[in-house]
N, C-alpha and C positions, 0 to 999 in steps of 0.2 A: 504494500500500500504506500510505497515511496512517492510514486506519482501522483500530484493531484490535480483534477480536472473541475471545471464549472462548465456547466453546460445548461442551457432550456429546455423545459417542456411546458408543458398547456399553461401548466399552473404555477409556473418562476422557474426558477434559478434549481440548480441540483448540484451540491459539492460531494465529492468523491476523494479520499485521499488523505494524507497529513497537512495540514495546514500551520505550517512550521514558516521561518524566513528565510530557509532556502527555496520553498516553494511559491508564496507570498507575487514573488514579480511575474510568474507565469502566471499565473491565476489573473492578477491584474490584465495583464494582454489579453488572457480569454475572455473575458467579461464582457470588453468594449463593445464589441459588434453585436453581445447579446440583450444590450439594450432596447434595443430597437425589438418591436412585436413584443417586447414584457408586460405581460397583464398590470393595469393599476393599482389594484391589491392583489400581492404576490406573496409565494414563500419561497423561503430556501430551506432546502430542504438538508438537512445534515446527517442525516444517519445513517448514511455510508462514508463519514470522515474520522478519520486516524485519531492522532495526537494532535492539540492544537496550542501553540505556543502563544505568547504574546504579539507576535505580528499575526499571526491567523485571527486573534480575537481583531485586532487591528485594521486587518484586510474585512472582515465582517463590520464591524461600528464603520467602515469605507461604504460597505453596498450601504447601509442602512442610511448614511448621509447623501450619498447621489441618488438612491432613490428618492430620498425626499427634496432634492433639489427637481427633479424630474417631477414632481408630483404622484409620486408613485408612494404603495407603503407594504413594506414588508414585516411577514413572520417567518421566524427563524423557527423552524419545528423539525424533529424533538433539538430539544436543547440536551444536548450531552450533559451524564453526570460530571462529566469531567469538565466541562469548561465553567464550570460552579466556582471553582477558586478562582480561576483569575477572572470572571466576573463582578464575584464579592470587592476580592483585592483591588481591583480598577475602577469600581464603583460604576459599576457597567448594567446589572441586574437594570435598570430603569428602562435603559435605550431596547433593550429586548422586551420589558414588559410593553414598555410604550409604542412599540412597531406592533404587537399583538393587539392590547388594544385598541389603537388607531385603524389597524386592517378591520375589526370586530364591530366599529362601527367612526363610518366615511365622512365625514365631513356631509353636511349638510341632512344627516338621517336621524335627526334629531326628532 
């Protein structure tokens, strides 16, 4: 599971791999072109990725900011047990709640 991939399908983004900062610059290059046709509320999906260091959480709070530059909102689902510490540690837990509940209800569905 050295290699890691991002890739689309119907319903966002699909990470595959370790999400480490050896792999972190590749991942960035694959993304680009996959913004375009990315649903507005989307997920990324995680639960086929590896290890995730602190540029992985990094390259993730990335998609979750150009999404929302894009107008776009993402859920990160499942959130790995493991990326729970450096969540806590980076005081990160927010940006993941608040991309779930943002997708859960849209602006203007009030």
């Amino acid at each position: 599971m050295s290699d890691a991939r991002i890739t689309a399908d119907d319903a966002g983004l699909v990470l595959r791999g370790h999400l480490t900062f050896v792999t972190v610059p590749g991942l960035e290059r694959q993304v680009r072109p996959l913004w375009q046709g990315l649903p507005e509320h989307a997920r990324v999906a995680l639960g086929d990725t590896g290890r995730i260091d602190s540029a992985g959480l990094a390259f993730l709070v990335t998609l979750w900011r150009q999404a929302r530059h894009r107008g776009h909102f993402l859920v990160f689902e499942p959130v790995p047990a493991r990326l729970e510490p450096l969540l806590e540690l980076y005081d990160l837990r927010g940006v993941i709640s608040e991309s779930a509940a943002k997708a859960a209800d849209p602006p203007g569905c009030h």
